[in-house]
Structure formats: C-alpha cells, structure tokens
N, C-alpha and C positions, 0 to 999 in steps of 0.2 A: 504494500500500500504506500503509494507517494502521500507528499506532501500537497493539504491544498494549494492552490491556485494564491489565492487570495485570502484574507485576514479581513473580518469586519469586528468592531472593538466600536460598546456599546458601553459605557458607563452607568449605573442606575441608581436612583437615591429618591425612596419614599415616592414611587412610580408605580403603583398599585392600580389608579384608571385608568392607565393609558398603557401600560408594559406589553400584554398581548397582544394588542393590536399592534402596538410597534414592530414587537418579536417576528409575531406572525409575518407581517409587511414582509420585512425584509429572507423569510423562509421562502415566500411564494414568490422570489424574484427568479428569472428564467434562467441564468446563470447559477448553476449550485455546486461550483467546486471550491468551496472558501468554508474557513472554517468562522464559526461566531462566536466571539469571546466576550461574555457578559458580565462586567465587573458590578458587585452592589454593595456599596458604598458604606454598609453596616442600616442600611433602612430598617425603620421601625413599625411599617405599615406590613400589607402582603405581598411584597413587590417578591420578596425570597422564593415565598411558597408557589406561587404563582411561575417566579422563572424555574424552581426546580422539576414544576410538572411539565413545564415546555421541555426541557432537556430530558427530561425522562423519554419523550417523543421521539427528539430527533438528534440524532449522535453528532450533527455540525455543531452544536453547541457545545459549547467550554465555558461553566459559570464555574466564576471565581469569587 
C-alpha cells in the first residue's frame, strides 16, 4: 500500500453543528486518494464523538 496522494488537515475546536457536514463535504469529493487528518483541539462539546464515529466509517481519516 502506497502512500496517499494528498494530505487534507482539518483542525477542530467545539464544532459539534457543523463537523459532519464539513467531514462528510470533503469524503464525497471525487478525488479520494489523500488521507484526512483531523486534529480536535481538546473540544468540550461532541465535536470528539461525532469525528470518532466518522473515522470508524472511513479509514482516510487520521483523528488526532
């Protein structure tokens, strides 16, 4: 297995209404050989819960 293509780096901090939608956004783009690093920023909302059930989905994601 090579390395992705591309690197997308998404920072997140107490992004709980808007997280999935964004996440997803960028999932359903037509190009998919990049990987998605999603840093969260110690948030106190469900921004966490929320990206870990997205990366449970799909292996392009790397939350950190």
């Amino acid at each position: 297995m090579s390395a992705p293509e591309i690197s997308v780096i998404l920072p997140v901090y107490n992004a709980e209404r808007y997280i999935a939608k964004a996440v997803e956004s960028i999932l359903a783009q037509t190009f998919g050989d990049f990987e998605f690093l999603i840093v969260d920023d110690g948030s106190t909302d469900g921004s966490l819960s929320i990206l870990q059930s997205l990366a449970d989905r799909d292996s392009r994601i790397v939350l950190r």
